[in-house]
C-alpha positions in Angstrom: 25.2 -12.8 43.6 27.9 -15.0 43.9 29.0 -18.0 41.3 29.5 -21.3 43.3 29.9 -25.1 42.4 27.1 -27.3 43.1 26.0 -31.2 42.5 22.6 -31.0 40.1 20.3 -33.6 39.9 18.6 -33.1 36.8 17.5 -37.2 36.5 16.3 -39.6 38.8 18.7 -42.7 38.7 21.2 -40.7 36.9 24.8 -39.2 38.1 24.3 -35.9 39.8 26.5 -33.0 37.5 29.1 -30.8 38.9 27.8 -27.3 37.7 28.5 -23.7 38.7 25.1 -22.2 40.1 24.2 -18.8 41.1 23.2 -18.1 45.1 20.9 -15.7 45.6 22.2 -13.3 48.7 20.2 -14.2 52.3 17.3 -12.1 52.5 15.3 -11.1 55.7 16.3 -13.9 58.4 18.2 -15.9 56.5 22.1 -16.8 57.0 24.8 -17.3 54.0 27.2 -20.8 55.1 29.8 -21.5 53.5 30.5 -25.0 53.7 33.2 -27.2 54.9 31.7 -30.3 54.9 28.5 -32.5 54.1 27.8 -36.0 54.8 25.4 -38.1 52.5 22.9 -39.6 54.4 20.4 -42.3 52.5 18.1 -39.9 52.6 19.5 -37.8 49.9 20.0 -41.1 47.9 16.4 -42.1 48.5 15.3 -38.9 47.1 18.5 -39.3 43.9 17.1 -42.6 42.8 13.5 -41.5 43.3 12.3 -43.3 46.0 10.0 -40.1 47.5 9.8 -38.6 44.1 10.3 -34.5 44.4 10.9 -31.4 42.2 13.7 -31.4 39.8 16.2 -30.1 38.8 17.5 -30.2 42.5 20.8 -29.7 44.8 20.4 -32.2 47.3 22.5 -32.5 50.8 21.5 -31.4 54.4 24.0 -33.1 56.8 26.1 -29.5 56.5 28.4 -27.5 58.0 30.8 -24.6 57.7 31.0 -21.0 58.5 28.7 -17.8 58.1 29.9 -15.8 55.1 26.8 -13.3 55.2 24.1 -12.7 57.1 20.4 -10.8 55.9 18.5 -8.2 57.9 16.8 -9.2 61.1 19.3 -12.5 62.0 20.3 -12.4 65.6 22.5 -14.0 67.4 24.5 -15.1 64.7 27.2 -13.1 63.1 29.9 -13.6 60.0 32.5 -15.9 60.7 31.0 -18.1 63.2 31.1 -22.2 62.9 27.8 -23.5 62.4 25.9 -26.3 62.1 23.5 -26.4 59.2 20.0 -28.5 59.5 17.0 -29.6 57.3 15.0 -28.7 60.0 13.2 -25.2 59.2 11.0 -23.8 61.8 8.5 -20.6 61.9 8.6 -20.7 65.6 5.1 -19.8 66.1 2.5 -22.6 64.4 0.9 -25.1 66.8 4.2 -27.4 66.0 6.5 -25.4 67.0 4.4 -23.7 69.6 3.8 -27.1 71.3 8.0 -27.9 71.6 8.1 -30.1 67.8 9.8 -27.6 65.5 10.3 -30.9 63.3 7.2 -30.3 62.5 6.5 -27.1 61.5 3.2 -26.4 60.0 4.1 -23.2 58.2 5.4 -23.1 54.4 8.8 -21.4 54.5 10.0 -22.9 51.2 13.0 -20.4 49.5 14.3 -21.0 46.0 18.5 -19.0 46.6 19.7 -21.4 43.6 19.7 -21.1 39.7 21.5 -22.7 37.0 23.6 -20.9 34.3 20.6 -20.6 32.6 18.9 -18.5 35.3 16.4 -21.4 35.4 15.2 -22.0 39.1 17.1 -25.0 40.7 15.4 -26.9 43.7 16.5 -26.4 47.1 16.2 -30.0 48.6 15.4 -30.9 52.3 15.3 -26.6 52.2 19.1 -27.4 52.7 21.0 -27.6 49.2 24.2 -29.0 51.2 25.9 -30.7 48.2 27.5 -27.2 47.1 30.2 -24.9 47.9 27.3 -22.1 50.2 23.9 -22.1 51.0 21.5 -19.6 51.9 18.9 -20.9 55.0 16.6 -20.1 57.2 18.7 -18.5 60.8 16.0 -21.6 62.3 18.2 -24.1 60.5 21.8 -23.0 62.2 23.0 -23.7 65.6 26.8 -21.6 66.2 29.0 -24.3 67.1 32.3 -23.6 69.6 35.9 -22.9 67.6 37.0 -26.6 68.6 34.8 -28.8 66.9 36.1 -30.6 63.4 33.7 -29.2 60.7 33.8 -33.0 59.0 32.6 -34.1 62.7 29.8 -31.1 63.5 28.7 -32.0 60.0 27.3 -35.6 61.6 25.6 -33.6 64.0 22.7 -32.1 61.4 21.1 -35.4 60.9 22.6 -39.0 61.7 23.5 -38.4 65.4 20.6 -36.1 66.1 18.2 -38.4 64.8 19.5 -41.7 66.1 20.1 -40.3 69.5 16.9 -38.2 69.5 14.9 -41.4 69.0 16.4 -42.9 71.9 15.9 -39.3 74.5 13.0 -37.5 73.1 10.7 -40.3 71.2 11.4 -42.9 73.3 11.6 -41.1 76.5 14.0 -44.0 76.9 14.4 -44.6 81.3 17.8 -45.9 83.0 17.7 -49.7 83.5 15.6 -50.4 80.0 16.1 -52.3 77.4 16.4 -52.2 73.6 17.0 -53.4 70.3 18.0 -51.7 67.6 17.3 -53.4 63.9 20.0 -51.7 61.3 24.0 -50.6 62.5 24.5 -48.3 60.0 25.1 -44.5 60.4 21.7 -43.7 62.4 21.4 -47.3 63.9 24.7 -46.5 65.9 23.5 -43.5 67.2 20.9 -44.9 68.5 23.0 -47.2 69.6 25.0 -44.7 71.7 21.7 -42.7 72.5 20.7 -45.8 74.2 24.0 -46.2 76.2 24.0 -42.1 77.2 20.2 -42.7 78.4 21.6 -46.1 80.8 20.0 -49.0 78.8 20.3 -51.7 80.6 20.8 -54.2 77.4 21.2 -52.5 73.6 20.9 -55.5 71.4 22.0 -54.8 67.9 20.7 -56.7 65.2 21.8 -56.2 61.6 23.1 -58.6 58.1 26.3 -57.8 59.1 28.6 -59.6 61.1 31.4 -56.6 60.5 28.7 -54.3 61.3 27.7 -56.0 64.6 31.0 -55.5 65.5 31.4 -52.0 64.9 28.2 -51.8 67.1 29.9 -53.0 70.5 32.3 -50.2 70.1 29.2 -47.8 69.8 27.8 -49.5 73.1 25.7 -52.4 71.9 26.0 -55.5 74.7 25.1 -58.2 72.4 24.5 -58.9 68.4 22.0 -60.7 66.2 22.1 -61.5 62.8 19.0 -60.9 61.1 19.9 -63.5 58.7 19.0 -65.9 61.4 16.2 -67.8 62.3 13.7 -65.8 63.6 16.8 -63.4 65.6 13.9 -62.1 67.7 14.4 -64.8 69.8 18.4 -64.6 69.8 17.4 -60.9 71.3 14.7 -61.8 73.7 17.2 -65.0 75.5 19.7 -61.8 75.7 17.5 -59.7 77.7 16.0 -62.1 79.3 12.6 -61.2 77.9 11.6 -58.9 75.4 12.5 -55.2 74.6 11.0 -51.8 76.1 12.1 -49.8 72.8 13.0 -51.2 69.2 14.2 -48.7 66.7 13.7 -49.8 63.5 16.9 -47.5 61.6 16.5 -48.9 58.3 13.7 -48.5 55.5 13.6 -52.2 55.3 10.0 -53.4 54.8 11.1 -57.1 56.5 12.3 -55.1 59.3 9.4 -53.5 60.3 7.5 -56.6 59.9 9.6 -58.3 62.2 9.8 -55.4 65.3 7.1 -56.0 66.6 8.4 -59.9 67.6 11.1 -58.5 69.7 8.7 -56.4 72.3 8.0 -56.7 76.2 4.3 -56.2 76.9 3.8 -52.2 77.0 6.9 -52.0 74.6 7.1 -49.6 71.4 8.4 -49.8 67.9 9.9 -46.7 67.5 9.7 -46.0 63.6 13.1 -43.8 62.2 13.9 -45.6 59.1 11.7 -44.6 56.5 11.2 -47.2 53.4 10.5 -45.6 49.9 7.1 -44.0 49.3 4.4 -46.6 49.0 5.9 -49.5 50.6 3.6 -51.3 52.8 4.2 -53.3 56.6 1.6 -55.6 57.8 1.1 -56.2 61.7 -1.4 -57.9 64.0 -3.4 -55.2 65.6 -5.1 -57.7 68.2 -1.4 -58.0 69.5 -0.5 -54.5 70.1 -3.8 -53.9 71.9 -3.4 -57.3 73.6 -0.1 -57.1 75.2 -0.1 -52.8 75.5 2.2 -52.5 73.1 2.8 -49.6 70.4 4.2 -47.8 67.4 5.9 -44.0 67.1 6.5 -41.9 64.1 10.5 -40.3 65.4 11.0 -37.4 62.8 14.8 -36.0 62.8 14.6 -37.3 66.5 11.8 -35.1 67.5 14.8 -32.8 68.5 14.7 -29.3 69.5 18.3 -28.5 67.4 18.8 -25.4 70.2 18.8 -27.3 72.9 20.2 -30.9 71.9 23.1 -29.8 69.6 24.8 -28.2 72.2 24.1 -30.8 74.7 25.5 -33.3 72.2 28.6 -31.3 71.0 29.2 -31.2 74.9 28.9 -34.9 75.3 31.3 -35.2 72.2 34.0 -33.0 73.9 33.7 -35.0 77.0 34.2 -37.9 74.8 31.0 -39.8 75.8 29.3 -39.0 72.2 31.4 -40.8 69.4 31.5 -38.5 66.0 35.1 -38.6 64.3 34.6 -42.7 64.5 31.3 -42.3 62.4 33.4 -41.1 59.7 34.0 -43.9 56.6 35.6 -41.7 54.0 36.5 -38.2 53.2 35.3 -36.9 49.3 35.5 -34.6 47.0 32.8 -32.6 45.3 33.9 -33.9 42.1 34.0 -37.1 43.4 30.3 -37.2 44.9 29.3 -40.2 42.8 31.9 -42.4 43.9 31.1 -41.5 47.5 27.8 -42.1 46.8 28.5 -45.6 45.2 30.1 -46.7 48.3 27.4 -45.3 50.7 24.9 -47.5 48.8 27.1 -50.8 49.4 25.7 -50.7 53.3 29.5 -50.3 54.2 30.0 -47.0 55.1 28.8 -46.2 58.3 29.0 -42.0 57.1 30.8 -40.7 53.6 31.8 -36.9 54.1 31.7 -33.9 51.4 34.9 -31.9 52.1 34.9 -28.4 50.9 38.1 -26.9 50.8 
């Protein structure tokens, strides 16, 4: 089993270790990566600092990619040497879930445990990914084979940020030509749902954020207009913009305030659509006579409801066409070693996405 260098989180709060780990080999249906790059999403930082609690010690990371070193009995369709894109998203392929088209959410328990520390203690695999480390060992469900042209540091994007921003716009939103949207948050997911919402033919993509920098980086994304949210009541900024209020709001951030708030910029019929996810036990308050009053609604969007076999492709072919913006997503280039730093500067709101580049 080989030796590899991973990022341990032994304390939440505390600086994640550098530490050589042991991989287990893949077993039946399972697929050996090694990495060339990982972006930190603020998921894995919500999980670090112990927003959604979890198992430690841990090796968080799941915005991966790189190529197959090994491959166990039964994988198909995959082979040694291919680039890949590695995902959280772990699927059985036969539950109701997955059955009914939502391998997001799989019913079945598939958990592995590959990693252990020098010990031989049993390390967590987090988000069944492990990305911040030199290999992992997944599920074949969790890899899509990429083409030889791709930039590892860009297909890396692709495992999380871009599918989930632009899968809340195509497959939760069901988003129709002509519409129109706003979109609370322009950070890494915000402006691909930004771009989702140009690539579906919004008619009016209002971005709203703190950020006056950030609004900017929106219009290159696609956003017509900007709002701070610092202002007075921005809903109505938004609404004067469209004309009247919003088919779709995605609410990218795990901002309490902001989901309290979505609800002001909606059309009658319109829908909150619900990707940013706040830390485990936070509370929003809403009206429910308004919702039912004016037809209005609120959807869960996990991972963009995506199915990663079909929209992963579509999505690196939209990127090769250039209509589907990746390499501009990219803030900074990191180390292993240097993971905390990167870290650090995700959590200033900045960045729009901080890359983990394996040499």
């Amino acid at each position: 089993m080989p030796e590899i260098k991973a990022a341990v989180c032994r304390q939440f709060g505390a600086p994640l270790t550098i530490e050589t780990v042991t991989l287990a080999a893949p077993a039946m249906g399972e697929v050996e990566v090694t990495l060339k790059a990982c972006a930190i999403c603020h998921s894995d930082i919500s999980y670090i600092d112990g927003g959604w609690g979890g198992t430690l010690p841990a090796v968080y990371g799941h915005e991966a990619a790189g190529h197959v070193s090994a491959v166990g009995a039964g994988v198909r369709g995959i082979a040694v040497g291919d680039p890949v894109v590695v995902t959280l998203i772990r699927a059985c392929g036969t539950c109701p879930s997955c059955a009914g088209g939502k391998p997001v959410a799989c019913e079945s328990d598939m958990a592995s445990g590959p990693l252990t520390d020098a010990t031989g203690a049993a390390l967590h695999q987090a988000m069944n990914t492990g990305g911040f480390a030199e290999r992992v060992v997944v599920d074949q469900s969790q890899v899509v084979k990429l083409s030889d042209g791709i930039a590892m540091e860009a297909a890396s994007l692709l495992a999380c940020g871009v599918i989930t921003g632009v899968g809340a716009v195509v497959n939760a939103a069901g988003l129709r030509a002509g519409q129109d949207v706003v979109v609370i948050g322009a950070g890494g997911v915000g402006l691909n749902a930004i771009q989702g919402a140009r690539i579906a033919g919004a008619r009016r993509i209002i971005a709203v954020d703190m950020s006056e920098e950030k609004l900017a980086i929106a219009k290159e994304f696609g956003a017509t207009d900007g709002v701070l949210a610092t202002s007075e009541k921005p809903w109505r900024a938004a609404k004067k913009a469209i004309g009247r209020g919003a088919d779709a709001v995605f609410v990218t951030v795990g901002a309490i305030p902001a989901y309290d708030t979505a609800p002001q910029y909606l059309a009658n019929g319109g829908k909150v659509i619900m990707v940013g996810m706040p830390h485990s036990g936070a509370m929003s308050t809403y009206e429910p006579v308004m919702l039912a009053a004016t037809g209005q609604g609120m959807v869960g969007s996990k991972m963009g409801d995506v199915v990663i076999t079909r929209d992963i492709p579509w999505m690196v072919d939209l990127y090769e066409q250039g209509r589907l913006k990746l390499d501009e997503l990219i803030s900074g280039r990191w180390t292993l070693e240097q993971i905390n730093e990167a870290i650090a500067d995700t959590k200033t709101g900045s960045a729009k996405r901080n890359v983990i580049v394996f040499d």
